[in-house]
PyMOL CGO cylinders between C-alpha atoms (Angstrom):
from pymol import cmd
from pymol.cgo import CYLINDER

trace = [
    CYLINDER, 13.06, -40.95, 15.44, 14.07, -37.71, 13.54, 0.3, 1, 1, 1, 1, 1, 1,
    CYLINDER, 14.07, -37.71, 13.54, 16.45, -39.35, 11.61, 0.3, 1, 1, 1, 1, 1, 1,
    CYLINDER, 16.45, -39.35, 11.61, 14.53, -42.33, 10.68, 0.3, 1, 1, 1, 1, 1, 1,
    CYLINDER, 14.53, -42.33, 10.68, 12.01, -40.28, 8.93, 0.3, 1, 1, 1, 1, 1, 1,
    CYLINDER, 12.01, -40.28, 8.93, 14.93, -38.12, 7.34, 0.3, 1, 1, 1, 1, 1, 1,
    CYLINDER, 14.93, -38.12, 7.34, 16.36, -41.41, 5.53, 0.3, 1, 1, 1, 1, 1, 1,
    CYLINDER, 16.36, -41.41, 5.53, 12.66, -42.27, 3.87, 0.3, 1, 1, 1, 1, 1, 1,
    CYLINDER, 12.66, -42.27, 3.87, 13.11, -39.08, 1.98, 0.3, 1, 1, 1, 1, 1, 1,
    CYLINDER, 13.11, -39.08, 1.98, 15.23, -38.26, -0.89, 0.3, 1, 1, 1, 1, 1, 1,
    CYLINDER, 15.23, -38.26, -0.89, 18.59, -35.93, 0.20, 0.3, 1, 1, 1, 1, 1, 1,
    CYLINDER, 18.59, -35.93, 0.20, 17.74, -36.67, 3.67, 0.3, 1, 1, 1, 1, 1, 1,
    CYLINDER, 17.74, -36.67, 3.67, 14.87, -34.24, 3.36, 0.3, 1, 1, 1, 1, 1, 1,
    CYLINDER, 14.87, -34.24, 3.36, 17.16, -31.52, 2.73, 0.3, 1, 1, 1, 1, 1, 1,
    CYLINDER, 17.16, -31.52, 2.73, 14.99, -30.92, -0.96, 0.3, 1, 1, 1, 1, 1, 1,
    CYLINDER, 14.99, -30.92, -0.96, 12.15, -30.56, 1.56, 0.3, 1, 1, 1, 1, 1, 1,
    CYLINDER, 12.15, -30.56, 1.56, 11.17, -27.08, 2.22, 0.3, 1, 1, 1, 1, 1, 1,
    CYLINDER, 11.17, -27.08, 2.22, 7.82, -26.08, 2.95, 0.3, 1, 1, 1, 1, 1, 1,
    CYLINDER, 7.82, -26.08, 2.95, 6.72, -22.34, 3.13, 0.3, 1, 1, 1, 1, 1, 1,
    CYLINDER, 6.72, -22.34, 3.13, 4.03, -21.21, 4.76, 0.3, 1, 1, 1, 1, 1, 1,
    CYLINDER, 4.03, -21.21, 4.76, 0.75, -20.35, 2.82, 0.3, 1, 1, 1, 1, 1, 1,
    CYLINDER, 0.75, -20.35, 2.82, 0.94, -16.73, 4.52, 0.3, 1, 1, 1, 1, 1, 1,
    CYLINDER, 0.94, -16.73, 4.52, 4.64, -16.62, 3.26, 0.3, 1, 1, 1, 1, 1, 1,
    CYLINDER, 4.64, -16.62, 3.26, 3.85, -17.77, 0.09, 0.3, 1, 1, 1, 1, 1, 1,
    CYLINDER, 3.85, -17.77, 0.09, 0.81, -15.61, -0.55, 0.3, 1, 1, 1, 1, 1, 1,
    CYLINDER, 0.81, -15.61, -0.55, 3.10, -12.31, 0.69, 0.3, 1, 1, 1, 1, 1, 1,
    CYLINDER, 3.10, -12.31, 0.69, 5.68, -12.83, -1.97, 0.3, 1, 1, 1, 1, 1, 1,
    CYLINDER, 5.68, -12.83, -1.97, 2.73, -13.35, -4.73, 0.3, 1, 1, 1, 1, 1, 1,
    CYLINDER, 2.73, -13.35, -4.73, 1.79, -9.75, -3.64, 0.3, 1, 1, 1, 1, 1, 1,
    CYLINDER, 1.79, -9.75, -3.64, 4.76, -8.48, -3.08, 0.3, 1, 1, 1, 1, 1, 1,
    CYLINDER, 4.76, -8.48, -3.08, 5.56, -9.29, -6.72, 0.3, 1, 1, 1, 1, 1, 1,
    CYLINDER, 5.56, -9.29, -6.72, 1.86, -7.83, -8.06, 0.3, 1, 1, 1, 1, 1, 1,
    CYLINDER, 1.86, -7.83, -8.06, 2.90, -5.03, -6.66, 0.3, 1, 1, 1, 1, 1, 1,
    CYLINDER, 2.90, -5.03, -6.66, 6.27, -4.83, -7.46, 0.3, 1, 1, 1, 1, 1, 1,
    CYLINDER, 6.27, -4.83, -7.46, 4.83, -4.11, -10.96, 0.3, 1, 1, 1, 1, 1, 1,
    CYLINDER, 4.83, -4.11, -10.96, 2.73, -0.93, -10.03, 0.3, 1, 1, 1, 1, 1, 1,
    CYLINDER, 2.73, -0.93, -10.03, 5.75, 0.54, -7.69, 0.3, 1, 1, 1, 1, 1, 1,
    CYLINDER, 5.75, 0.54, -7.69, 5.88, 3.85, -9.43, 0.3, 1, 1, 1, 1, 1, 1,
    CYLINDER, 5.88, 3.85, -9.43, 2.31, 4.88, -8.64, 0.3, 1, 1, 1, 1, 1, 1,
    CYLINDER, 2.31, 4.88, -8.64, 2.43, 2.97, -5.29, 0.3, 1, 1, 1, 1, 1, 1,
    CYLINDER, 2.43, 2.97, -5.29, 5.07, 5.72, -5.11, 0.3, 1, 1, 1, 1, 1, 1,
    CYLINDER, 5.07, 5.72, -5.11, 3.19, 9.01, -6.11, 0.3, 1, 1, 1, 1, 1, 1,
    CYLINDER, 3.19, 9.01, -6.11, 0.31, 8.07, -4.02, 0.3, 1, 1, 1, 1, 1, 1,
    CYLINDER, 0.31, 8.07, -4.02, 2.79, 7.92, -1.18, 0.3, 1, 1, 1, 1, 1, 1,
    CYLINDER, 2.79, 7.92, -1.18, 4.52, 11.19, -1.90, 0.3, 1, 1, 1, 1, 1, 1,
    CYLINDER, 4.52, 11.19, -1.90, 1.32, 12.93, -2.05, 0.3, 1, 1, 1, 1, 1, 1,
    CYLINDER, 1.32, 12.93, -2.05, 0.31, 11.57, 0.82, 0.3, 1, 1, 1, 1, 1, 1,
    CYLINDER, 0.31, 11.57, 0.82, 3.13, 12.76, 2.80, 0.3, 1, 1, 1, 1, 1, 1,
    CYLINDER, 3.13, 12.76, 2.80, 2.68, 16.20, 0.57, 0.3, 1, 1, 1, 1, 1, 1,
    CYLINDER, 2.68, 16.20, 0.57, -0.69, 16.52, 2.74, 0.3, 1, 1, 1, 1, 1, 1,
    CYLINDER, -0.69, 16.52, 2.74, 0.05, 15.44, 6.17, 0.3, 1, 1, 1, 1, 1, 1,
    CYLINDER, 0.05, 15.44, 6.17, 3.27, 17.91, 6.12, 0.3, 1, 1, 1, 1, 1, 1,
    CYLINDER, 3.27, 17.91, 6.12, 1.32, 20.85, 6.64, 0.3, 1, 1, 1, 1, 1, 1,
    CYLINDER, 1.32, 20.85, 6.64, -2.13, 21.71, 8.67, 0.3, 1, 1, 1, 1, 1, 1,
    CYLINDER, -2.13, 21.71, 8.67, -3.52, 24.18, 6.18, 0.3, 1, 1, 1, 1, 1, 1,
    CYLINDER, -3.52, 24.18, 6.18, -2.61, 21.88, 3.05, 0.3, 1, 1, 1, 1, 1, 1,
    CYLINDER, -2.61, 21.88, 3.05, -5.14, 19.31, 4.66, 0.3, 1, 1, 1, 1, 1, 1,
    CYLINDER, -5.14, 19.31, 4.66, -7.53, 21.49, 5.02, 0.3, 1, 1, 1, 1, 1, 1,
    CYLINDER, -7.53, 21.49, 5.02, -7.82, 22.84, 1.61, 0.3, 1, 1, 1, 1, 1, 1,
    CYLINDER, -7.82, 22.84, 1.61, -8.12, 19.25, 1.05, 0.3, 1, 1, 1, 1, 1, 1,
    CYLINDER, -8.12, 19.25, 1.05, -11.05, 18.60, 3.68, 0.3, 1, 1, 1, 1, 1, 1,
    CYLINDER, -11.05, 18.60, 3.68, -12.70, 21.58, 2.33, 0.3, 1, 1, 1, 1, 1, 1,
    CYLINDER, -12.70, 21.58, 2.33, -12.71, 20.22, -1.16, 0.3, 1, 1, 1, 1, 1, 1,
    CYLINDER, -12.71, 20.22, -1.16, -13.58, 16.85, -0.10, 0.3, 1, 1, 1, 1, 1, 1,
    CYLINDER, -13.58, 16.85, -0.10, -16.86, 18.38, 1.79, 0.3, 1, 1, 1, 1, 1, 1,
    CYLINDER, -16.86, 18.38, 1.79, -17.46, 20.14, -2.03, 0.3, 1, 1, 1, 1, 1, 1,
    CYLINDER, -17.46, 20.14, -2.03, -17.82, 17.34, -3.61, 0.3, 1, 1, 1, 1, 1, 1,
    CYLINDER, -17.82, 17.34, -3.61, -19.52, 15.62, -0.77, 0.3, 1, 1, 1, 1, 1, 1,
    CYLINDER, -19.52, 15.62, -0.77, -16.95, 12.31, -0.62, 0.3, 1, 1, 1, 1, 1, 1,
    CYLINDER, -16.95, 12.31, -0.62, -18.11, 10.39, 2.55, 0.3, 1, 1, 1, 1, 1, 1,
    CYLINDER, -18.11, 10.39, 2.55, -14.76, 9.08, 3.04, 0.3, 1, 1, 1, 1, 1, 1,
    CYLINDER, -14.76, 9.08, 3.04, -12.96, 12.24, 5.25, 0.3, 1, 1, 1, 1, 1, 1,
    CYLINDER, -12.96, 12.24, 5.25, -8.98, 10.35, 5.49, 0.3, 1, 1, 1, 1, 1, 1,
    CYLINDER, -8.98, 10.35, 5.49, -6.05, 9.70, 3.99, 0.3, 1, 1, 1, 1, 1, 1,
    CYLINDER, -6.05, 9.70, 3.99, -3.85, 6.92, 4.90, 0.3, 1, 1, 1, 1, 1, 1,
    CYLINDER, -3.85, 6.92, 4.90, 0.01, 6.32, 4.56, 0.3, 1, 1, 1, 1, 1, 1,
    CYLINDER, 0.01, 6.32, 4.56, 1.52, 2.79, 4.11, 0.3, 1, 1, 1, 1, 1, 1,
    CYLINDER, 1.52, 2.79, 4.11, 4.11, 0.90, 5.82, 0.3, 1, 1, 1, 1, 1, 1,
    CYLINDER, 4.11, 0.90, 5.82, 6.48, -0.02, 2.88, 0.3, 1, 1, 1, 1, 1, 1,
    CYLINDER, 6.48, -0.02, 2.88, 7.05, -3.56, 4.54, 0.3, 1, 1, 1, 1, 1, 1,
    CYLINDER, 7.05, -3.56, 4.54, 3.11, -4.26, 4.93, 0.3, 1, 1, 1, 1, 1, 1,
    CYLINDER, 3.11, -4.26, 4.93, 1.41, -4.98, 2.03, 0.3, 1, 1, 1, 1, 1, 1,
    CYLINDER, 1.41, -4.98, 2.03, -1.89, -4.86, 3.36, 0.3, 1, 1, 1, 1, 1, 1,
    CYLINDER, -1.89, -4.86, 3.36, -1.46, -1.36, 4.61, 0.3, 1, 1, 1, 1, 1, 1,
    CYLINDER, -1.46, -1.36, 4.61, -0.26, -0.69, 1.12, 0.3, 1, 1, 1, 1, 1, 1,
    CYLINDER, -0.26, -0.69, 1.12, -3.81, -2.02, 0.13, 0.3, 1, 1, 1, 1, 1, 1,
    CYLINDER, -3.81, -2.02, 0.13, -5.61, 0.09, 2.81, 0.3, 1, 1, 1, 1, 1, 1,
    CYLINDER, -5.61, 0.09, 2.81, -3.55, 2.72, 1.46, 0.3, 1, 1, 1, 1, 1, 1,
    CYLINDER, -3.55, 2.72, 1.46, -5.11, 2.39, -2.15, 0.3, 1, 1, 1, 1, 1, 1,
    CYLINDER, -5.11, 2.39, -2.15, -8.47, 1.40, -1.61, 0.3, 1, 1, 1, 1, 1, 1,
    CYLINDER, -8.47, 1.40, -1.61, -8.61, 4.50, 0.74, 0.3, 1, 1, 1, 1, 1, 1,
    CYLINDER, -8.61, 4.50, 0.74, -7.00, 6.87, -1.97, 0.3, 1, 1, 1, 1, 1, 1,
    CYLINDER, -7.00, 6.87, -1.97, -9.19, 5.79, -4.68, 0.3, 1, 1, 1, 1, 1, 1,
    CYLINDER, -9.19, 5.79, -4.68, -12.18, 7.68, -3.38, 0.3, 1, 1, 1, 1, 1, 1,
    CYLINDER, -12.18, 7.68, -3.38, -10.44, 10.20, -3.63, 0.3, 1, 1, 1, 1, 1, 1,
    CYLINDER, -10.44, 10.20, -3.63, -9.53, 9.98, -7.28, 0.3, 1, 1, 1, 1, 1, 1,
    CYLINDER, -9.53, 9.98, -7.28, -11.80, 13.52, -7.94, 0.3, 1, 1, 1, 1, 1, 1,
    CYLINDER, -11.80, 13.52, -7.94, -10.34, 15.34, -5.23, 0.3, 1, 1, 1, 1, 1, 1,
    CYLINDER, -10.34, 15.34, -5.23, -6.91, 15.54, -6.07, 0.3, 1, 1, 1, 1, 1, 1,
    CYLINDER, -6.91, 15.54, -6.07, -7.01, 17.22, -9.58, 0.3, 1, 1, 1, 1, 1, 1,
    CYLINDER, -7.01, 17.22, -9.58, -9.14, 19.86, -8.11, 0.3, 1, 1, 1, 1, 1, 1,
    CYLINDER, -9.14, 19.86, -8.11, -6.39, 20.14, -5.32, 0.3, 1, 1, 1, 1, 1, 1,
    CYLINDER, -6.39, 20.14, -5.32, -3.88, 20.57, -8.16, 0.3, 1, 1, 1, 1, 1, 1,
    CYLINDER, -3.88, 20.57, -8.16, -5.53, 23.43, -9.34, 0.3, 1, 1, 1, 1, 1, 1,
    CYLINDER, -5.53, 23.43, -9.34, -5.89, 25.52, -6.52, 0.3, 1, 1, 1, 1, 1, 1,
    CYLINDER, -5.89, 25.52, -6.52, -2.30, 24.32, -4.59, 0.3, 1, 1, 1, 1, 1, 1,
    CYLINDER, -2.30, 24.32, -4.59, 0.85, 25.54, -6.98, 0.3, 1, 1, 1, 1, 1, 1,
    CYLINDER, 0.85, 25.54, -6.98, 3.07, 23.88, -5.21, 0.3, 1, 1, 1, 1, 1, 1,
    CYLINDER, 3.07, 23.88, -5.21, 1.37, 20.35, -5.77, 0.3, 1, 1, 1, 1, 1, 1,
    CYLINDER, 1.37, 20.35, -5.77, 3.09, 18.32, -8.15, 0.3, 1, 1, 1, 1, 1, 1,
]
cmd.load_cgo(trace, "trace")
């Protein structure tokens, strides 16, 4: 019966390939964010810059409670998830005053 239906289409059906919608919709974003990959990349790196050492998250926490953001984590991505890379950078946003203020008082953040 398989072949019978593959005859009524053109090729043999080999033209025929249909993607998922999930599939489809993950390469669309992939490609959005394709275009932003440098900051994608500096939010990761100072990310990790935080989580590598205890008291360099909690000069963060401590200016976080200063300027009273009700948001208290930071999250890292998985590079092959894009919607952990979202979580990542709707998280991060809310922190958008935080980090300049963590700039000035930590040298060693670039």
């Amino acid at each position: 019966m398989q072949k019978t239906r593959n005859k009524k289409l053109l090729c043999g059906g080999k033209l025929l390939h249909v993607r998922c919608t999930a599939h489809i919709f993950n390469l669309m974003v992939q490609d959005g964010l394709s275009k932003i990959k440098h900051i994608i990349q500096d939010i990761r790196d100072s990310v990790n810059f935080l989580n590598i050492l205890e008291a360099r998250l909690n000069l963060f926490a401590e200016i976080v409670q200063q300027l009273q953001v009700s948001h208290r984590m930071l999250i890292l991505d998985c590079k092959t998830k894009w919607n952990s890379t979202f979580m990542m950078l709707s998280t991060t946003i809310k922190f958008k005053d935080v980090f300049p203020r963590y700039q000035e008082r930590e040298p060693s953040y670039y």
